[in-house]
C-alpha positions in Angstrom: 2.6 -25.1 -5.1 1.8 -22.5 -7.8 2.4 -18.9 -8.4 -0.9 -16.7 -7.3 -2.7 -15.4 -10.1 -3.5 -12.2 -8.4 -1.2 -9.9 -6.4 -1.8 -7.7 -3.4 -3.2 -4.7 -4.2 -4.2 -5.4 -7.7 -7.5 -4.4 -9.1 -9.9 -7.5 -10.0 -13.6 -8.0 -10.7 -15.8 -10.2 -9.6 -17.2 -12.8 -12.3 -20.8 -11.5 -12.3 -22.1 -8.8 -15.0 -20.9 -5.1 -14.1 -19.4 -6.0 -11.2 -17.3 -3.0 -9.3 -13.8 -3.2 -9.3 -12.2 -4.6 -6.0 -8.9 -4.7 -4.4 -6.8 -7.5 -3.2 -6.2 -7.4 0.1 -4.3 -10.6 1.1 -4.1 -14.6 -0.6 -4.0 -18.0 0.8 -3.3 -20.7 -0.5 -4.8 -24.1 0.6 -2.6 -27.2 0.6 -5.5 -29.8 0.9 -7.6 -28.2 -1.9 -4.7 -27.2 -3.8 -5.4 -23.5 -4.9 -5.4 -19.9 -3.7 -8.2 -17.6 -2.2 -8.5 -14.2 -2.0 -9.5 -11.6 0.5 -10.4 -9.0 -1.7 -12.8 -5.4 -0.9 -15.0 -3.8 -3.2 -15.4 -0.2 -2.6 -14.4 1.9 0.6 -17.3 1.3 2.5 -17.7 -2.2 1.6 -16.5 -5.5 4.1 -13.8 -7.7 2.7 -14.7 -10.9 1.4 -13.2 -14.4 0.9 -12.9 -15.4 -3.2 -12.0 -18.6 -4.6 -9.5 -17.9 -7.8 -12.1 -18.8 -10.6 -14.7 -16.0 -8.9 -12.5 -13.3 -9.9 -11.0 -11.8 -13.2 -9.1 -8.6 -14.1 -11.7 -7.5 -16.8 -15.2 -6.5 -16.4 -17.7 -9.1 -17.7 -20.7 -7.3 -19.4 
């Protein structure tokens, strides 16, 4: 198993142009598909939402 890429409570984007910065909220990993997820909220008001690894980046993308 391999280290997480993200940490809880770090700040991350979403992969899609001028996306608002989220916060991790918790990770899992998955031992049949071998790589983490993360629960991860995007403003206050916003629901938390499940992200595969490669959906999210600490950058903005323009």
């Amino acid at each position: 198993m391999r280290n997480p890429k993200f940490n809880i409570g770090e700040k991350v984007y979403h992969i899609t142009p001028d996306s608002d910065q989220g916060v991790v909220l918790d990770c899992r990993y998955s031992m049949r598909e071998g790589s983490w997820s993360y629960i991860v909220t995007f403003g206050a008001e916003k629901e938390a939402l499940l992200y595969y690894e490669d959906e999210l980046s600490t950058s903005k993308t323009f």
